[in-house]
Each structure stands twice: as C-alpha cells, then as structure tokens.
N, C-alpha and C positions, 0 to 999 in steps of 0.2 A: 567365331574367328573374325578379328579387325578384318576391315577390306584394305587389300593391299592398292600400292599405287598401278594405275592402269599402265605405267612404262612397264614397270616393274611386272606384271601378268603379260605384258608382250614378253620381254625377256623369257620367261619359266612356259610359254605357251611351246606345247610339245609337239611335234609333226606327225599325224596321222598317215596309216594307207586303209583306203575304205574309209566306213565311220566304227569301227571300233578296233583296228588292228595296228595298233602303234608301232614304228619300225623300232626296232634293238638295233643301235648303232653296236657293232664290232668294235671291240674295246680291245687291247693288251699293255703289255707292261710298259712299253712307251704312253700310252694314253694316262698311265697314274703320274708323269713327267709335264704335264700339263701344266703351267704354273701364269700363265696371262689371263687378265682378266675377261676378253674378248675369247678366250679359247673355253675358258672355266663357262663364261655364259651360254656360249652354245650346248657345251654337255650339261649344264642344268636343263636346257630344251630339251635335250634329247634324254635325259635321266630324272625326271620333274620330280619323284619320290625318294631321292638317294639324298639319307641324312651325312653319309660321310659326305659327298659332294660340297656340300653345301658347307660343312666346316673347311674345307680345303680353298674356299671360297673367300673365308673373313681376311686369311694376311693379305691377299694379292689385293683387296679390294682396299682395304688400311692405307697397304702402302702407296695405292692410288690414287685416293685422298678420295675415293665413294664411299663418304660416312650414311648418305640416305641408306646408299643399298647394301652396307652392313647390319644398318638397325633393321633391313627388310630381312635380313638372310636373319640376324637373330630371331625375329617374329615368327619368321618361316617355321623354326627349331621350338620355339615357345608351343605354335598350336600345335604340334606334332609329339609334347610331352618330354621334351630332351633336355636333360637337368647337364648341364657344364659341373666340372671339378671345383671345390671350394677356392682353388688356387686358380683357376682361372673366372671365376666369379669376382674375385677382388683384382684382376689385370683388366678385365673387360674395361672396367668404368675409368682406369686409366690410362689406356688407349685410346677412347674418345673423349678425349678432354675439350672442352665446349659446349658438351651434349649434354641436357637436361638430365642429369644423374634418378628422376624420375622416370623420365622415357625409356633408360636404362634397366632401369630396377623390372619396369615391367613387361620387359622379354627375356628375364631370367629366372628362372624357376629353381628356389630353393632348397628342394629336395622332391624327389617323383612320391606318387603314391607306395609303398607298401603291401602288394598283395599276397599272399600267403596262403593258396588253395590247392596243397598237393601232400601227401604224405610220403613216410619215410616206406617203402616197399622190400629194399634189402640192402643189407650193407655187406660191400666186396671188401675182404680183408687187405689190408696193405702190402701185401707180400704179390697179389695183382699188380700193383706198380700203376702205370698211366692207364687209366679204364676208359673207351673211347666209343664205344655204341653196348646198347642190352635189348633186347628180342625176351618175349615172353616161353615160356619152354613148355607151360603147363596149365589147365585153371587150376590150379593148388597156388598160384601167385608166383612159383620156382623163375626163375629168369637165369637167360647166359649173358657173358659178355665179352667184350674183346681187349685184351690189352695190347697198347702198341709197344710198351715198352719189351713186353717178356714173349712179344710173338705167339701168344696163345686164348684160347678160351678156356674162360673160366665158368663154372655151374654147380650146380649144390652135387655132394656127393655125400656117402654113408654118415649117419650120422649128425646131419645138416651143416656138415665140414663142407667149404669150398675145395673144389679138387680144379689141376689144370690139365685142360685135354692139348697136348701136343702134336701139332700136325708137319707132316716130311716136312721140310723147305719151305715152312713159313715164314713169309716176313713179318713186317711188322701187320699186326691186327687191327682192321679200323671197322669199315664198314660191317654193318650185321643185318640179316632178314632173311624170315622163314616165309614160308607159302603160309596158305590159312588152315592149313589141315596140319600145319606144322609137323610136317613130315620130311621137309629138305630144310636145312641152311646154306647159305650162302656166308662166304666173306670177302673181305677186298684184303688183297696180301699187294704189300707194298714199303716202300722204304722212305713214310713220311715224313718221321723226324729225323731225320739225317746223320742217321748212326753208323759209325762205321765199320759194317758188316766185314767178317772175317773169310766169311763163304759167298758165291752166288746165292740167291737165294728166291725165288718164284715171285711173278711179279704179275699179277693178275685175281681172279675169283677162284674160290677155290669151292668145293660142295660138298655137303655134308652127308650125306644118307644114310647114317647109322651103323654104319659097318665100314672100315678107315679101308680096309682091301678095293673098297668101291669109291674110292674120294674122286670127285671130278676136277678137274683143274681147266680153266679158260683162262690162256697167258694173254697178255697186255699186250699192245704195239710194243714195240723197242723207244725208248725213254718215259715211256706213260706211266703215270703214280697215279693210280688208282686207291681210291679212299671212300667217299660216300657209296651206299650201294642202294639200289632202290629195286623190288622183285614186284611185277606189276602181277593185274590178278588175270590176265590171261597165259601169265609165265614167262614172261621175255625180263629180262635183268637188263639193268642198266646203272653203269656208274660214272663217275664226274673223275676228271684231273684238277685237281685246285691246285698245282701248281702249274701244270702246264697250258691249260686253258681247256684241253676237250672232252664230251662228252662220247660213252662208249656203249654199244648193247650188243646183246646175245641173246642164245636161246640154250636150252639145257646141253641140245646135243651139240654146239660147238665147240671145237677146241682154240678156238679165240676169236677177242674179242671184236667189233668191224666198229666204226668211226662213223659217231651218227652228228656230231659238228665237230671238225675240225678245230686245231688250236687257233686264236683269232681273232674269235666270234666274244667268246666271255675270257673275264682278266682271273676270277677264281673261282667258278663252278664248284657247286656246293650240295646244299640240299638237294633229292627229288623225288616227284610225286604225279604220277599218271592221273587224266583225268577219268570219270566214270565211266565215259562209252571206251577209254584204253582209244584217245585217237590224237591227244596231247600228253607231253609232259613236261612240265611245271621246272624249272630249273631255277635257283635263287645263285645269282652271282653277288659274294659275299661285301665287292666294294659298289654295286650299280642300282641291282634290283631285284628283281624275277622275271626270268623271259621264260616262254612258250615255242615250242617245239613241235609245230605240226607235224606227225609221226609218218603222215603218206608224203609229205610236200619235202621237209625237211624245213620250211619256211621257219623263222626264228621272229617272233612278235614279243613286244614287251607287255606284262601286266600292267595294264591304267587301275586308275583309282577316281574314282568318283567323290571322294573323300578325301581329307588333308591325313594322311598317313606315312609314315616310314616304310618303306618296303625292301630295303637294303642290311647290311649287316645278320644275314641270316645264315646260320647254321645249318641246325635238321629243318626240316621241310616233307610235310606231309599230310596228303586232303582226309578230309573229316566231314562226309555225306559233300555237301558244297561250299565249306569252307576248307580256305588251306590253312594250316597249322606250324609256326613258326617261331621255332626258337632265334629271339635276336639276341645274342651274346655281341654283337659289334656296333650295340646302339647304347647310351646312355641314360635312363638305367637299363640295364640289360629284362628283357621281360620275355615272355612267351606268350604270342598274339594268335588271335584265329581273326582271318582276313574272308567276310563272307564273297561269295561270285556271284557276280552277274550270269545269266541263266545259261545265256554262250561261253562261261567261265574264262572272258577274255577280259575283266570290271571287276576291279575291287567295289563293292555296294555297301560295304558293314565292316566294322570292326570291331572285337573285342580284346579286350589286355586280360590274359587268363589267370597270368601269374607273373609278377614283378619286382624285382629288389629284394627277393628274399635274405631273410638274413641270415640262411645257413648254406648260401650259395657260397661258389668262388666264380664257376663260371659254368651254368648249364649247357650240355652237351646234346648231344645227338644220343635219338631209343628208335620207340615202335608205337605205337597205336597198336592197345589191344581193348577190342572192343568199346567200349565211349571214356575212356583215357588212354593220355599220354604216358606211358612209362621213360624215364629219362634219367642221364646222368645228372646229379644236382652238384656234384663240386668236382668239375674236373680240374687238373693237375698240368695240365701243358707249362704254366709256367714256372714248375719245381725240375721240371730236366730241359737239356738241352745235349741235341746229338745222343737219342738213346739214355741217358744216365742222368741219375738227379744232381743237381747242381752242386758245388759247395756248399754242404751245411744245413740240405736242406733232407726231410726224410719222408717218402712215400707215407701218405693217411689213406685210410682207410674210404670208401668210393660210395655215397648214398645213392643209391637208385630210387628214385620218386616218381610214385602215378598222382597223376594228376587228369582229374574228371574235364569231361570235356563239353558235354551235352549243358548247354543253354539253357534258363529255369524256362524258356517257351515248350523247351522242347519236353 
C-alpha cells in the first residue's frame, strides 16, 4: 500500500476507548444528510473502514476544490480492491482536469478479480418469487427457504417437488435459522418490502417445531420490522431493524421481543453473529461498519482493522471458528470476505476474498453456515419487484442456492 500523506492519516486516525475498543459513534438517518467536507472527515475518524463513506466523500471534496484529498480518498478505495463503474471511470479523469491523468489511472482499477469457489446446491423454482435467506434442513444437502414475496417457506417435498409451507398470519419471510440439532426454526415475519397488505398481519419471530398446532410466535415492539434473524448457540435469538435502527433478543419461552439497542445507535443493522464464549455479538451496520455488542454491558464498540479493509456494505454476517464471514453485496465488486479476529475478537488481523464478481450472481444474499461452508442465496431478485410485486415487465427466475467451502488450505 503507497504511504498516504501524514495530514491525511491525521484526518482518518480513529478515536480509541482503552487500547482496542473503538467507540461506534451513533449514527441515524440524519447522519446519511451529512454532506460538508468538515462533517464527512470527522465520520471518516469515526468510520476509518466504511467504503460507502468514503465515496460520499469525492463530490463535497471536488466541489471544494481538495483535489490532494480526492486522489487520497481514490488511493484509499484502490488498496481496499473497489473497482468504480465504466461510466464513472471515464468521468473521474474529467473531473480532475489538471491532474497527471497518470496519477489518475493508477488509483483506478479496471476490473476486480474474478473468484468463483462455490457451487450450484439447489435451485428454488420461480413460482418462490423473492427468495431471501435458506437454512440447511438435512445432511442429504435438502435446504428451506424464505420468500418475502409469497409470505412463505419453501422445502423439497414428494417427489423432489418444491412444496410451500404456509404459516397463520405470516408476513413477509426474511430471516431464517435453526438450532444445531436442527430441530426448531425460526423466522422473522415482517413487512419489509412495502407491500400493501390487505390484513394485519404478525410482526415478529415466529417458531417452528414440527407440528404447526405448536408454532411459537414472539411479536415485535409496535413499529419494528424485523428481518435478519441470528439463533446463538446457547439459545437466545436475536434480530436487527434495518429499517428502523434497533437490535432485538429473546429467548424461546417469550412472548416478545425486549430491546437490546435502541433505534439511534445504527443507521441499518443487518447481519448477525455471537462471538464463541456467546458474550458478544457482532452486528454489521450496512452503510458504517460492524459494531460489537457487549451482551452483559450493552456497550456498543466498533470492529478495528489492523489491515486496509472494507468492513461496510455487509449483508449476512456470520463467525466461522475466529473468522467472521461476510457477504458484501454493497461494495464494488460485490464479494464474500472471511475477516480473521484478533484473539479478543475486537481486531480484524486477516482477510480473505472467498468468493467475488461471480458471474452467475445478481446480488448474493443472506443463508447459514453449515458445517465448513457457506450456503447462500446467489441471485437474489429485490430489484425485479417493488411493494410486494414484480415490477413491469419483469418475471420471477428461478433462486440458486450456492455452498460455498469455507475452511482455509492451512486449515
């Protein structure tokens, strides 16, 4: 990596509490309205690994006539592997007119690598519609899944026909995850693409136990949209508002859910992932970062990086022995990263790019870790509907679910 200028590494230097527990500044929807270049460089401090940031960075800095610290913020994006659009590749060099169209060229990277380490596992029929997380059901390779569009789950039935299991007062189906004995599921029932429902309809987790007479439901606060769902392994469930900002947990025998951060804190809480001893959890806020959740304190700490990395734009999110496992669908090219920890799991130390730019993607979604792979959505469809239904013109494909190995050739 070039050395950047020493103003420039004051600017991006991040404020510690202790020596390894970075504060997470509380962000919300006013914070993405940020648009001065004094305002944008203090949350680079306070956001040092946030590739969106940093793009939200180049107009205000253009139009302030900081050409150094545009070609820094490009540099920035160059070691961090983040390939720009062809249409904005050929604006860039027009926008700094003056500047050594050299200089230029070489903090623009032409196309990302290519990696392609996952296979095709099953293919959900199109008659699924929006397919939005899958959970393993069996070791025969069987998997379920959730659709948001059609309010249901879907799983192999007679035949190796897909059938859909229909639950009371389902909303829309996002989140998915079983225990390890894959004997309960879980889902998050919620109203996240914005469809407009004809009935009330349950707005919380709902539980699976094999026999529908026995369904468990834990309702949501009143306005919380619940979506990702994460079941730790001593039993406590815990899901994310990505739209509304807060994080929520439970335990089997509640009948709702209690407020473990407040809306606030994060602008769209997303992925999550309990650490080994079950005494953090791992939260990736989709425009910031990944913050940390002391689970006795409630204290909210950002992941550092010991390494020039993107740690933003993440989707699913979930630990793999002492790496966390991270689909970035909101980074350019979109990849799926395993981020190794530092031994206190509060330090990115390692990174690997597992799987990136595939070419049978659209946009990889949220799965499961089942045993040393990833299983996951490889083309989801969010942007063939809008409000529940698919767009004009446009028609529901069929959903590949891809595993993809996860274990390291050390390992």
């Amino acid at each position: 990596m070039r050395a950047l200028a020493a103003g420039f590494a004051l600017v991006f230097a991040s404020p510690v509490l202790g020596s390894d527990a970075p504060v997470w500044r509380a962000v919300d929807e006013s914070t993405g309205q940020i648009r001065d270049v004094e305002g944008l460089e203090q949350l680079a401090r306070d956001f040092p690994d946030s590739g969106n940031l940093r793009l939200r960075m180049l107009q205000p800095l253009l139009a302030a006539g900081e050409i150094e610290k545009v070609m820094e913020t490009l540099e920035w994006l160059y070691d961090r592997g983040y390939v720009f659009s062809d249409v904005a590749r050929q604006q860039i060099p027009k926008l700094l007119e003056g500047v050594d169209p050299g200089r230029i060229a070489e903090r623009l990277l032409a196309e990302g690598e290519v990696i392609e380490a996952s296979e095709v596992l099953a293919t959900v029929p199109a008659e699924a519609g929006l397919v939005e997380d899958v959970v393993p059901l069996a070791r025969d390779g069987s998997v379920g899944v959730t659709s948001v569009s059609k309010k249901a789950i879907y799983g192999p039935g007679p035949g190796g026909n897909w059938i859909a299991l229909n639950l009371p007062m389902a909303n829309d189906l996002s989140g998915f995850a079983t225990d390890a004995n894959r004997a309960t599921g879980w889902v998050a029932s919620a109203n996240v693409d914005g469809s407009k429902d004809k009935q009330e309809l349950f707005v919380g987790l709902i539980g699976l136990t094999g026999n529908l007479d026995d369904t468990l439901y834990i309702k949501a606060p009143e306005g919380v949209t619940v979506s990702d769902l994460h079941l730790a392994a001593d039993g406590a469930l815990f899901t994310s508002d990505p739209l509304g900002g807060g994080v929520y947990f439970a335990t089997f025998e509640d009948e709702a859910l209690q407020t473990l951060v407040p809306p606030g804190t994060f602008r769209s809480p997303q992925g999550l992932a309990t650490s080994a001893d079950n005494t953090k959890l791992y939260v990736s806020d989709y425009r910031y970062g990944i913050a940390i959740i002391d689970l006795e304190t409630r204290q909210v700490s950002r992941l550092a990086s010991d390494i020039p990395v993107i740690l933003d734009g993440v989707d699913g999110l979930w630990r793999y022995g002492n790496e966390l496992i991270a689909v970035q669908n909101g980074t350019s090219p979109m990849r799926i990263s395993a981020f190794e920890l530092s031994e206190n799991g509060m330090r990115v130390v390692g990174h690997r790019i597992l799987e990136q730019a595939h070419s049978e993607w659209t946009e990889p979604l949220s799965g499961s870790i089942d045993g040393d792979a990833l299983i996951y959505v490889g083309n989801g469809q969010w942007d063939r509907y809008i409000e529940g239904e698919l767009k004009e013109g446009m028609e529901a494909l069929p959903t590949q679910i891809r595993r993809l190995p996860l274990a390291s050739p050390a390992q």
